[in-house]
C-alpha positions in Angstrom: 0.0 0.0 0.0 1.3 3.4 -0.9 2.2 5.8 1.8 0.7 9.5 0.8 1.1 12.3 2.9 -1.4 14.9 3.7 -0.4 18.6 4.1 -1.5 20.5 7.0 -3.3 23.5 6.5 -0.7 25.4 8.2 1.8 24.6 5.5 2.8 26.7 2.5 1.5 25.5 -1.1 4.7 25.9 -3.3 3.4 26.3 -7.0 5.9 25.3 -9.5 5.9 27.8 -12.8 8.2 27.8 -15.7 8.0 32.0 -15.8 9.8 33.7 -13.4 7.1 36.4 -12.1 8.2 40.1 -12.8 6.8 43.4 -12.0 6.0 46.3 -14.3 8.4 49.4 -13.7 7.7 52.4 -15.4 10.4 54.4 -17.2 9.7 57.4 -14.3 10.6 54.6 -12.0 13.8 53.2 -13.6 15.3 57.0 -14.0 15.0 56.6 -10.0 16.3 53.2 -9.9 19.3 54.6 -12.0 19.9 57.3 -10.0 19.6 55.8 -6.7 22.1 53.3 -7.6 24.6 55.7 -9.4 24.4 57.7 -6.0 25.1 55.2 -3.7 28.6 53.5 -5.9 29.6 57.4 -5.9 29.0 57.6 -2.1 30.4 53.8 -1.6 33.6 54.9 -3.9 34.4 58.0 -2.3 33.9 56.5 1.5 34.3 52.8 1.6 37.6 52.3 0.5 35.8 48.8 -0.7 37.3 46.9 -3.4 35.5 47.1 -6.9 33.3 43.7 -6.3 32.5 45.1 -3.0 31.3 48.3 -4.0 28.9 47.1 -7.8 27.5 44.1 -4.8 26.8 46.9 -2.4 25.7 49.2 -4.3 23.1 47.5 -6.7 25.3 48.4 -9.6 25.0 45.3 -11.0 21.4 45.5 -11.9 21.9 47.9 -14.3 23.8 46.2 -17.3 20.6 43.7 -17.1 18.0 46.1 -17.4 19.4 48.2 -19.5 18.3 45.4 -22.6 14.8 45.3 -21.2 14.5 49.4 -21.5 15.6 49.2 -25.1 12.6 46.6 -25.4 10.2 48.3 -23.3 10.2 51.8 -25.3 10.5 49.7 -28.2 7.0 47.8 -27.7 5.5 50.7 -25.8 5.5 48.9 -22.5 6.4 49.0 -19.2 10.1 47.6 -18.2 10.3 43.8 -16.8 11.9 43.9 -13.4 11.9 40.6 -11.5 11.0 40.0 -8.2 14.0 38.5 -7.2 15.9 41.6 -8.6 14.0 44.1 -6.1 16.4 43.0 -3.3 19.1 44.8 -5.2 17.6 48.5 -4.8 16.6 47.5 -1.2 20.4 47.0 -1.2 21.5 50.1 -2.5 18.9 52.4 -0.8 20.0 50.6 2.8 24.1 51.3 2.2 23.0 55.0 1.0 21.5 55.4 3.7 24.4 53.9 5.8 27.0 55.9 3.8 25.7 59.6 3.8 23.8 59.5 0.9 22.0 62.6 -0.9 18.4 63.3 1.2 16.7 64.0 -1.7 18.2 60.9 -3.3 17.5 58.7 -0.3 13.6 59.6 -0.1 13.0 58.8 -3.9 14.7 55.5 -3.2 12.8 54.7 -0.5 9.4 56.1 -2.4 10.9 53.7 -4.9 10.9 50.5 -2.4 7.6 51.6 -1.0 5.7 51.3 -4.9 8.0 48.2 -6.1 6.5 46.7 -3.0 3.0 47.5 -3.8 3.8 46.0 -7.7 5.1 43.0 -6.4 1.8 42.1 -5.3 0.4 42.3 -8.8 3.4 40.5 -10.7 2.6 38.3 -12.7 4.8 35.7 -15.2 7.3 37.1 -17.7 8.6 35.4 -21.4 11.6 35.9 -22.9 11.5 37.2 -26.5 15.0 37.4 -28.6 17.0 36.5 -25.2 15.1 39.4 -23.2 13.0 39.1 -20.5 9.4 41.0 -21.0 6.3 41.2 -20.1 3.5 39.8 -21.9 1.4 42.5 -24.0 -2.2 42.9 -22.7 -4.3 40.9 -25.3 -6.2 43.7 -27.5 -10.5 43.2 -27.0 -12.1 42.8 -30.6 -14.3 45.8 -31.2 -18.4 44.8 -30.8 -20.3 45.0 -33.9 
């Protein structure tokens, strides 16, 4: 006789998906993304004394060169720019260490504005496709007119 287990109700339900869920950043958001990043490798360079590694980890830097693709896409097809969840924790990064390292006020408060809405869209995200190597965002599908 085969042994099955039941799951408790107080335990998680894992969902398996082949898309990796993404959020919808507007280009508005991503020139704040850009610049809180930008601020805090400046502010990391000038006081850290960090090695290079150190600093682009701390710093968020290395999100950049992987969005940067998915902007040319996203004002291409009139869209909104894939960011994936897992990807947030890299702005929570550099917005912390900004914070930690004299950062800009003004600076600081669109970054945390920033954490504050990517927190509200990461309860809407939804799965994202790859199209020519480049993470995206579905297109909404278009309604056929009534007649």
């Amino acid at each position: 006789m085969a042994w099955f287990s039941k799951r408790r109700r107080n335990e998680p339900v894992y969902q398996s998906r082949d898309e990796p869920l993404a959020v919808e950043l507007s280009q508005p958001d991503f020139r704040i993304l850009v610049r809180v990043i930008e601020h805090a490798r400046e502010r990391l360079e000038a006081v850290s004394g960090s090695d290079a590694t150190t600093i682009r980890n701390a710093s968020g830097a290395e999100l950049l060169p992987v969005l940067y693709p998915r902007v040319g896409t996203a004002v291409a097809r009139g869209s909104a720019v894939a960011m994936l969840v897992s990807e947030i924790r890299y702005v929570e990064v550099a917005v912390i260490n900004l914070e930690s390292y004299g950062g800009h006020e003004t600076v600081l408060l669109e970054g945390y504005a920033l954490l504050k809405r990517l927190s509200t869209l990461k309860e809407q995200a939804r799965g994202a496709e790859m199209v020519d190597g480049i993470l995206t965002l579905p297109q909404p599908s278009r309604h056929a007119p009534c007649t």
